[in-house]
N, C-alpha and C positions, 0 to 999 in steps of 0.2 A: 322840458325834460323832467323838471321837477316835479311837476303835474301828473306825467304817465308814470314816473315814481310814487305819488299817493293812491292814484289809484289802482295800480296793479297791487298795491300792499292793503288797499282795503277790500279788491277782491278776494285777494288769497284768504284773507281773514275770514271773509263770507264762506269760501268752500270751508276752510275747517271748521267751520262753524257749523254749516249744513252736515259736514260728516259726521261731527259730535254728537247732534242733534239724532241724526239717524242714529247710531249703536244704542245712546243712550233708550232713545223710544221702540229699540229692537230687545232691550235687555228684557229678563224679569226682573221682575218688580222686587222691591227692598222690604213686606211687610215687618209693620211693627209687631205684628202677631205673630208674625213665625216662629216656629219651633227651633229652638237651636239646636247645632250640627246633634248627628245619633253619640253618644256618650262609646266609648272602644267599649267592646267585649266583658272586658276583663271587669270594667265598671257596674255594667247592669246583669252581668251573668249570677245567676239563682243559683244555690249548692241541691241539689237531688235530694229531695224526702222521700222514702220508701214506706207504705205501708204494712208492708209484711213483713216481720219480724223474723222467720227462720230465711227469706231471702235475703235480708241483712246480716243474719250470724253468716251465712256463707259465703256473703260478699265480705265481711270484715275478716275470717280467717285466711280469705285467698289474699287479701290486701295487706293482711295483719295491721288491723285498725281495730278498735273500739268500737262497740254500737252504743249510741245514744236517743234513748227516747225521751220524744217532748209530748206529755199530756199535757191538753188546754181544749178548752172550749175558744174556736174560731171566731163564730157569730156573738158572744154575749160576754167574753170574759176580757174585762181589759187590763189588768195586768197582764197574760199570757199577749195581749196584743203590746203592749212595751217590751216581754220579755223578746219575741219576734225582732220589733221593729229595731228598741236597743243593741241589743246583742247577736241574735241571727244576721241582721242583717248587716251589719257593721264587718267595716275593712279585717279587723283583728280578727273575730271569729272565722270568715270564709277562709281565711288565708291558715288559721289553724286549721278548719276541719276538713279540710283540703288532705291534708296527710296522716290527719288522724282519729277520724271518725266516720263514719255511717250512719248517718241520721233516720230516724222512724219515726213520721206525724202520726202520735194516738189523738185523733181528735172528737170531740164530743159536742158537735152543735145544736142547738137547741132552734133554730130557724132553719137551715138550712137543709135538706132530706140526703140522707147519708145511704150507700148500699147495706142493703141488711145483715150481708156475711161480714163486711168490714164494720158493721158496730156491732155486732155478736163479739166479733175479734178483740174488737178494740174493750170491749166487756170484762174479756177475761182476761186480758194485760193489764186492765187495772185493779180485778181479784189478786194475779198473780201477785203482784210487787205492792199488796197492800195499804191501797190508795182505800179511803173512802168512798162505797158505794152508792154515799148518800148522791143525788143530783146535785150539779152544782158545788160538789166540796172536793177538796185534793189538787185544785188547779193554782199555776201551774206544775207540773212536778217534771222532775229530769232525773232519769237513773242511766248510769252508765254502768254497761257491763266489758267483762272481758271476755280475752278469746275462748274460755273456757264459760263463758255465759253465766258467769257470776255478776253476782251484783255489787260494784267494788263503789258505788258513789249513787245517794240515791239524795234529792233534797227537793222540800214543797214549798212554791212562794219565790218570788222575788222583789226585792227593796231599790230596785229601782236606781243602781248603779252603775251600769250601760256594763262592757266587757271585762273591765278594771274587780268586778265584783262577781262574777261567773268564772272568767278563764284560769283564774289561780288554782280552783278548786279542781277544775275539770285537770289541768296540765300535773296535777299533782301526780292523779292516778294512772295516768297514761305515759307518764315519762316525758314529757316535754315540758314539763317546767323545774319550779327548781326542787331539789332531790327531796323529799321526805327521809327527814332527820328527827333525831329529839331534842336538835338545836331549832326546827323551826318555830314560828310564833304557833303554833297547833298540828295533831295531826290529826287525820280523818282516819277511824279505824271500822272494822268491818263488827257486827256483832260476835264472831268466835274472839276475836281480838280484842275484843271490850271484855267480853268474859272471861277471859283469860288474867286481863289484868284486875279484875271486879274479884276474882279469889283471893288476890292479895290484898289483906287485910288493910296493907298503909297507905292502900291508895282509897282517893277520894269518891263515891259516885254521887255523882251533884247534878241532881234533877231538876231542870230549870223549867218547869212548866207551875201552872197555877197549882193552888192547893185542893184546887177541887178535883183538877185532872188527878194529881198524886194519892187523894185520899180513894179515888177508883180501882189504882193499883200501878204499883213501883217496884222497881226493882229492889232485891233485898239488901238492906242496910244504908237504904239511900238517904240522903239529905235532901232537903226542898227548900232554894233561893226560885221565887216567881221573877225569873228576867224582866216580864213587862210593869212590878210595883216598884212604886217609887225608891223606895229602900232596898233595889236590890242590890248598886254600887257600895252602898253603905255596909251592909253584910257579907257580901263577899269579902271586900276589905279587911273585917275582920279574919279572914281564913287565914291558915298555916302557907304560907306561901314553897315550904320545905317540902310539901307533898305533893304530888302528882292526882290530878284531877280527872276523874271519868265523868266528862258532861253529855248529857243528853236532851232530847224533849221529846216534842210527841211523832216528831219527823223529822227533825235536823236542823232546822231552818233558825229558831229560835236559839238553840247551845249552839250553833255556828257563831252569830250574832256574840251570844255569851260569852266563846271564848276570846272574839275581838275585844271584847270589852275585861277580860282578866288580864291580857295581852298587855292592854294598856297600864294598868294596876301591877304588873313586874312580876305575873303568875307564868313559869318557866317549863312548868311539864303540862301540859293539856291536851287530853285526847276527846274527839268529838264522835258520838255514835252516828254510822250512816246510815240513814233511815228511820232514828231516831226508837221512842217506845215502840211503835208498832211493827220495827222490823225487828225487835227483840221478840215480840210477842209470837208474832208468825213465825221464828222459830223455836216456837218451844221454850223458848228460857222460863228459871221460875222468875215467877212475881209473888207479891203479897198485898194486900190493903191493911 
């Protein structure tokens, strides 16, 4: 009895053994190579660049969003490929420009053959908003305009601080961040707005670009701190801290920086020109050497 007890328990064992055998050698296979599972949607989904610029003012009034252009060269410039990879592509920006923007790729590639009406186009979007025409210079730059197609934020370059260092500026102008006050650490003001406050005498215009750029020609009554010489924390320091400061450069990018760094120093009124010397220039304002 005992007998037909081990073996009937060692057959059973054999069939499931045999069945195991079978699914397993039925299944697919476990590659170590395999791609893992497809990432949701919401992960690998792309936000929509528009090349046409009046198709986006009229997608951003029917949306009431903002448009934002990104000039960069695709194939050769790799800052614009951080400012992409950091900030475009990143969680924080898609989930902003989702509700409040319209993006427009002006791109300018130097390998890659572009259609000829959209680098004509893209030609004169960067005449318009007063980018260097030189090849290769002005990248990257980002101007946001509003529903009236103004230019409410224009800045060239980026330093390489992923969203934490793009989205404050952008939410400023667009109302999704935090308010624009004269208690924030700076504002971003438009050039009629700079000049408006550049007629009051007690305020400061603080030209942060080199001396060479300055000595070519500056705004009248300006003062000249070179942000990038070593002595420039040392000579602001010395400034009135009681007055209110009109910084600028030659785009924005540099007096942005600048007024971070007055920020720190306990400088309490500071307004940053957008677009810097050259969108004072383009309109009109005077200068002098």
């Amino acid at each position: 009895m005992k007998k037909n007890q081990t073996a009937a328990l060692a057959f059973a064992s054999l069939f499931v053994w045999v069945l195991l055998a079978g699914e397993i050698q039925g299944a697919e296979p476990l590659m170590a190579t395999d791609t893992p599972p497809a990432a949701s949607p919401s992960r690998v989904a792309r936000l929509p660049w528009l090349t046409d610029l009046d198709q986006a003012r009229v997608q951003a009034k029917n949306e009431r969003k903002f448009v934002l252009l990104f000039f960069h060269g695709s194939d050769w410039c790799p800052i614009c490929a951080e400012l992409q990879h950091q900030v475009f592509d990143s969680p924080e920006f898609v989930e902003y420009a989702r509700h409040a923007l319209v993006l427009v790729d002006v791109d300018f590639p130097q390998k890659n053959t572009q259609n000829e009406d959209l680098k004509r186009a893209n030609l004169a979007l960067k005449a318009r908003f007063n980018l260097s025409q030189e090849s290769g210079e002005g990248f990257p730059t980002l101007v946001l305009l509003n529903d009236a197609s103004e230019t409410v934020f224009q800045e060239t370059g980026y330093a390489g601080g992923g969203p934490a260092e793009v989205l404050p500026r952008l939410q400023r102008h667009t109302g999704t961040g935090a308010p624009i006050t004269d208690t924030a650490p700076y504002k971003d003001v438009s050039v009629d707005e700079f000049a408006h406050m550049a007629a009051d005498k007690q305020n400061v215009i603080l030209d942060v670009r080199t001396a060479e750029e300055f000595a070519a020609g500056h705004l009248l009554g300006a003062i000249n701190i070179d942000f990038t010489a070593a002595d420039f924390e040392a000579k602001v320091a010395a400034l009135d801290k009681g007055k209110a400061y009109l910084v600028h450069c030659a785009s924005g990018v540099r007096s942005a920086r600048a007024c971070q760094k007055l920020v720190s120093l306990g400088f309490p009124k500071l307004y940053n020109l957008s677009g810097g010397y050259r969108a004072w220039v383009k309109a009109d304002k005077p200068v002098e050497k």
